[in-house]
MDAnalysis code that builds the backbone (N, CA, C; Angstrom):
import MDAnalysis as mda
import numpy as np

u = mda.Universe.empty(309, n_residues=103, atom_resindex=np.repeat(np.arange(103), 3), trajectory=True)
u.add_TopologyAttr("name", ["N", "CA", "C"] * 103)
u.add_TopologyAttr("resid", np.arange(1, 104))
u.add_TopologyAttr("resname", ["UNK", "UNK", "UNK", "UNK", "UNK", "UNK", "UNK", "UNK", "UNK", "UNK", "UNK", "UNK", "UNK", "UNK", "UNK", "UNK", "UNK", "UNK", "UNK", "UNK", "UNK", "UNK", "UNK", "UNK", "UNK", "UNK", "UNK", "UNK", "UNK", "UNK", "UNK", "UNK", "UNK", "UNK", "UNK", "UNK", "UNK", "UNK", "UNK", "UNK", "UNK", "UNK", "UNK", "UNK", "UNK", "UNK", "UNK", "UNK", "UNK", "UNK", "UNK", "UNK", "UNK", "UNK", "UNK", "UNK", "UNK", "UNK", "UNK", "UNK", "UNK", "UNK", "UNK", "UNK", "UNK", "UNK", "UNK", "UNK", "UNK", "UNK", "UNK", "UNK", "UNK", "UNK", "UNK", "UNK", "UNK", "UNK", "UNK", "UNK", "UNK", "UNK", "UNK", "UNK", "UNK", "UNK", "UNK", "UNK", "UNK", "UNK", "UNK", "UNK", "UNK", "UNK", "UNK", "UNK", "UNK", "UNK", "UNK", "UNK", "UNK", "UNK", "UNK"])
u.atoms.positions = np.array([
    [53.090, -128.172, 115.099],
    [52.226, -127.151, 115.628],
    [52.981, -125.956, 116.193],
    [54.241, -125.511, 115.824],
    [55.073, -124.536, 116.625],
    [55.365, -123.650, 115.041],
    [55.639, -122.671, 115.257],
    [56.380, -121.822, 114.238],
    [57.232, -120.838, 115.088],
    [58.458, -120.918, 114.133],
    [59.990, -120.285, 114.586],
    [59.820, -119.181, 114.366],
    [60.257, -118.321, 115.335],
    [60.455, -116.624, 115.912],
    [61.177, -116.169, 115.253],
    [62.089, -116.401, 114.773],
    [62.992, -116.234, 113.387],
    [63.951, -115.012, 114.382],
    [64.037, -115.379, 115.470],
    [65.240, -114.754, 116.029],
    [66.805, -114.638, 116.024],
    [67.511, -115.816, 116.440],
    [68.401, -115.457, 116.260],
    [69.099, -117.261, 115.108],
    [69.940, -117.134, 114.293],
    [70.506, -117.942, 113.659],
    [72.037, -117.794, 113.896],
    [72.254, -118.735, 114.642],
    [74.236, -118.539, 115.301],
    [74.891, -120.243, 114.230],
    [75.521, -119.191, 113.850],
    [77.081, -120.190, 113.248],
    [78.174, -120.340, 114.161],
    [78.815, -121.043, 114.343],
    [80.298, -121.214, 114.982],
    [81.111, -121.192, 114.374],
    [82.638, -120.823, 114.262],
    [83.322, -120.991, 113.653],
    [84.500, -122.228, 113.848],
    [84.970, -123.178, 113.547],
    [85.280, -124.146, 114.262],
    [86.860, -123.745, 114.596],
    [87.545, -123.975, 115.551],
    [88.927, -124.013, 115.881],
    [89.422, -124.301, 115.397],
    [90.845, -124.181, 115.167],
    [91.981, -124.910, 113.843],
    [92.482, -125.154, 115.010],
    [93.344, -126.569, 114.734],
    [94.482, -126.706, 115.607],
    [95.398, -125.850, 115.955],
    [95.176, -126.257, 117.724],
    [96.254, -125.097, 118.399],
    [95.950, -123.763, 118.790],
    [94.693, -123.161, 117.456],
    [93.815, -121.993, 117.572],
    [93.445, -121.791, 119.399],
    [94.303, -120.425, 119.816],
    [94.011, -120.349, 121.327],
    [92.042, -119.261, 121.177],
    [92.005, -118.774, 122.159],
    [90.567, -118.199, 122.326],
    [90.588, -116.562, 121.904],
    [91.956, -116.137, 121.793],
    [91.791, -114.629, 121.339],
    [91.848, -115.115, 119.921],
    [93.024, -116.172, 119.396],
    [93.129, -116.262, 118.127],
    [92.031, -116.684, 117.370],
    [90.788, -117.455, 117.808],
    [89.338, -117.233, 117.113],
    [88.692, -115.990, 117.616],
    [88.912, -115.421, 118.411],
    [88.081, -114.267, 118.404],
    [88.710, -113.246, 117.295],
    [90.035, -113.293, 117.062],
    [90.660, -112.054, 116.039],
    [89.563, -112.603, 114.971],
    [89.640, -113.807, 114.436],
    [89.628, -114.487, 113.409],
    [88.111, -114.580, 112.786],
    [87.217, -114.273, 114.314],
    [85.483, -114.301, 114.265],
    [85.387, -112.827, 113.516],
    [85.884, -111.346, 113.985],
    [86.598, -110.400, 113.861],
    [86.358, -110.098, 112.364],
    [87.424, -110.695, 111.743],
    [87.391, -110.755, 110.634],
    [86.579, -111.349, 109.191],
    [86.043, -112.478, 109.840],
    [84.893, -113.037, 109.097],
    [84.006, -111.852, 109.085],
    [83.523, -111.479, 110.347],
    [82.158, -110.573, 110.943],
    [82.606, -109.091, 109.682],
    [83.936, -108.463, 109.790],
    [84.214, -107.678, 108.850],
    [83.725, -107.597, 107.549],
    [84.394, -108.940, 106.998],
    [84.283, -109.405, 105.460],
    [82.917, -109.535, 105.033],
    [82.093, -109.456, 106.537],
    [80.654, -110.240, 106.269],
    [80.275, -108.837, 105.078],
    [80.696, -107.779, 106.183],
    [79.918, -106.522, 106.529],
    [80.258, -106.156, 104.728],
    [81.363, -106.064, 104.601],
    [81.994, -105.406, 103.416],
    [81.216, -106.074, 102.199],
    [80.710, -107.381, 102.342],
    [79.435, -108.131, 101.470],
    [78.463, -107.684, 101.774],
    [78.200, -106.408, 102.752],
    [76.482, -106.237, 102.248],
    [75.659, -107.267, 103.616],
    [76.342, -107.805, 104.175],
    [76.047, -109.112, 105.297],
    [75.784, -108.300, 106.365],
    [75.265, -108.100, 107.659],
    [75.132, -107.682, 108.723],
    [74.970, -108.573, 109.644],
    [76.256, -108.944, 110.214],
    [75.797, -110.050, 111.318],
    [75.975, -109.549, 112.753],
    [76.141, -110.121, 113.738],
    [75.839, -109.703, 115.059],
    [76.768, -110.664, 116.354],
    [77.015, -110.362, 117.088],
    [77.486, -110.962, 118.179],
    [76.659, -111.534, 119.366],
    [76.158, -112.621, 119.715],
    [75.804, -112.896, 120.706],
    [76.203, -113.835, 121.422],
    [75.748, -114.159, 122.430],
    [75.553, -113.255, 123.865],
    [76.653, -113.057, 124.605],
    [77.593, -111.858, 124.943],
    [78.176, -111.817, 126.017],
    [78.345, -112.114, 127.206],
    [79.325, -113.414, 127.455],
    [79.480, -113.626, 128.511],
    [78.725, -113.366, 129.992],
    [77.959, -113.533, 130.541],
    [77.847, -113.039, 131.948],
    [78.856, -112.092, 132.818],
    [79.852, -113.292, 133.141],
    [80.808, -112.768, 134.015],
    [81.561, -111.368, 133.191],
    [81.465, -111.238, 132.346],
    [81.867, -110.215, 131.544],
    [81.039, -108.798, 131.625],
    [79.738, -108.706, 131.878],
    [78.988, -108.369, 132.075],
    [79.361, -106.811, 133.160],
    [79.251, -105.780, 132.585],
    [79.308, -104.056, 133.972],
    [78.960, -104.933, 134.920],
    [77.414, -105.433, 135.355],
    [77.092, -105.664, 136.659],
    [78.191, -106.726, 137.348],
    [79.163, -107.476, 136.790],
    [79.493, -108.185, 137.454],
    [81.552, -108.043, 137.702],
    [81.699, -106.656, 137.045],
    [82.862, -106.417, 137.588],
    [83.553, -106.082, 138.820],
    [82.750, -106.341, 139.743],
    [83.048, -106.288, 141.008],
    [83.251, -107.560, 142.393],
    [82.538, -108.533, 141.429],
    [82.010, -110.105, 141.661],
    [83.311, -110.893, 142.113],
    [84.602, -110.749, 141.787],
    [85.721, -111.396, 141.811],
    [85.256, -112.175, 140.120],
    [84.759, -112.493, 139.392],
    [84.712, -113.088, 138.070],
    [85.618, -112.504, 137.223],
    [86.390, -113.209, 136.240],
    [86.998, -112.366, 135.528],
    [87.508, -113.258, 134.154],
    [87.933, -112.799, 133.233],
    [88.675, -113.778, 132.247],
    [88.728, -115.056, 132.357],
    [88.694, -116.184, 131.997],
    [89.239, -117.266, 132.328],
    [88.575, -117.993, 133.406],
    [87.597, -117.633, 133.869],
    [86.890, -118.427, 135.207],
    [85.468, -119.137, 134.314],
    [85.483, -119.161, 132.925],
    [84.701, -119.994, 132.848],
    [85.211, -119.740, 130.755],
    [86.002, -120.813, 130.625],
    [86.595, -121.053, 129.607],
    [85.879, -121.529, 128.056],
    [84.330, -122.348, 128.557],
    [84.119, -123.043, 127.659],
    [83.028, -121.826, 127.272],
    [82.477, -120.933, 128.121],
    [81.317, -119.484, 127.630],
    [82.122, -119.128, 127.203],
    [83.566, -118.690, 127.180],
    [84.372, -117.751, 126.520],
    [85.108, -117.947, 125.008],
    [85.034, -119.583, 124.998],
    [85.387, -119.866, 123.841],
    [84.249, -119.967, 123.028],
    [82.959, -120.217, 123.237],
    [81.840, -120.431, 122.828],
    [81.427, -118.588, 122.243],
    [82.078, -117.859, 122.995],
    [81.380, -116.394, 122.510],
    [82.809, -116.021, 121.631],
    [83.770, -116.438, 121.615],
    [84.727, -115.897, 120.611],
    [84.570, -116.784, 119.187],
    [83.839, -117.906, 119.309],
    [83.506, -118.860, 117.974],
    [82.522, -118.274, 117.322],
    [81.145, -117.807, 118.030],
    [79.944, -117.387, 117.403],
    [79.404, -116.376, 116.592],
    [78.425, -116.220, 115.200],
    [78.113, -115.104, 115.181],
    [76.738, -115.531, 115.177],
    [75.568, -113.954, 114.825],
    [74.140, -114.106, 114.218],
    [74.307, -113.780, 113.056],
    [73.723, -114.683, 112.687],
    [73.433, -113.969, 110.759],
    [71.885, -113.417, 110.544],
    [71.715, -112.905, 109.685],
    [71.076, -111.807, 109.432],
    [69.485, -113.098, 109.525],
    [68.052, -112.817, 109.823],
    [67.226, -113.663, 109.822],
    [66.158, -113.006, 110.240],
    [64.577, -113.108, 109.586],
    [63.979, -112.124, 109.805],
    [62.622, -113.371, 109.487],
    [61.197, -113.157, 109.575],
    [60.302, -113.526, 108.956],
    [60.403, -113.352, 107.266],
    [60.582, -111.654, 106.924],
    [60.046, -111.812, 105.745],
    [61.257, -112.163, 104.765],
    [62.575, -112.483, 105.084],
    [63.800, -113.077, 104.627],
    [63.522, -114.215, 103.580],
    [63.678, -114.146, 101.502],
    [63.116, -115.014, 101.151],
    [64.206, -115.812, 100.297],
    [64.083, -117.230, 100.058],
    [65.108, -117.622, 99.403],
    [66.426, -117.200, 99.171],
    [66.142, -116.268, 98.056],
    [66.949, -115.718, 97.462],
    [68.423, -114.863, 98.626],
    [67.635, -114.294, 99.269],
    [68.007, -113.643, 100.664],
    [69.201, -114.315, 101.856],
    [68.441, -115.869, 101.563],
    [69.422, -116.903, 102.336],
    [70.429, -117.265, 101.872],
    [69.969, -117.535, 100.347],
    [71.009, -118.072, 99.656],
    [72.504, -116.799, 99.191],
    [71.945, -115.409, 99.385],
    [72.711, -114.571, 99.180],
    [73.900, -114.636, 100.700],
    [73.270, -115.086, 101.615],
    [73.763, -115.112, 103.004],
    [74.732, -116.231, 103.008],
    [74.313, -117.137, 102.845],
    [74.993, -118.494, 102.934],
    [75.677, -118.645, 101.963],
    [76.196, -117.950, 100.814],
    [77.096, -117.669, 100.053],
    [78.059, -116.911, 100.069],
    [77.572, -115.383, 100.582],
    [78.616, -114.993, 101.585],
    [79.791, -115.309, 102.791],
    [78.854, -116.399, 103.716],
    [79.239, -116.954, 104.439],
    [80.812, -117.916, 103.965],
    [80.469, -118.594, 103.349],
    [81.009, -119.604, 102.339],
    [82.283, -119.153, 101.944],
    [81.771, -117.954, 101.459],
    [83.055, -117.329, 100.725],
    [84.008, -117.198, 101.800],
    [83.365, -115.875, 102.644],
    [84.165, -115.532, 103.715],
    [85.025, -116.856, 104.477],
    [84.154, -117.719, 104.470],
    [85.112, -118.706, 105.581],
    [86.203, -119.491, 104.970],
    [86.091, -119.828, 103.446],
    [86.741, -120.597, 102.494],
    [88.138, -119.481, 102.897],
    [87.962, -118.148, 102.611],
    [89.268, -116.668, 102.205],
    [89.940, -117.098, 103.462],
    [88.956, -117.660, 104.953],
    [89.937, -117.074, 105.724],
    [91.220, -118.315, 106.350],
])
């Protein structure tokens, strides 16, 4: 009895061994690039809190909460809409594929 808002669709990218938190963020970076250069439009969400204008004054900073920070340098949105059909996904998730296999 529910139907999906078709908001947001987040992938992770998984860590390689040793992979520190800038080195998946270069690496998210570059997927997100390759997406783009396919015609892909993906998105970043959600920025950190503590990261956040309002909270540069807070004492919060880098590193005071490790697992949001690795969690936002792993993630993207991929493209997802209501009227998004088959064909559309499968163009996405092939992209995807590619991109992550190259990198």
């Amino acid at each position: 009895g529910v139907q999906s808002s078709y908001h947001l669709y987040v992938v992770r990218l998984v860590p390689r061994v040793g992979e520190d938190t800038e080195a998946l963020r270069e690496r998210r970076k570059q997927v997100f690039l390759a997406l783009r250069e396919a015609g892909i439009y993906p998105q970043v969400h959600y920025i950190p809190v503590h990261h956040q204008p309002d909270f540069r004054n807070s004492g919060l900073v880098r590193g005071h909460f490790e697992g949001a920070e690795a969690y936002y340098a792993s993630c993207l949105s991929l493209p997802m809409f209501p009227a998004m059909g088959d064909g559309d996904v499968e163009r996405v998730v092939g992209a995807l594929a590619r991109v992550v296999e190259g990198s």
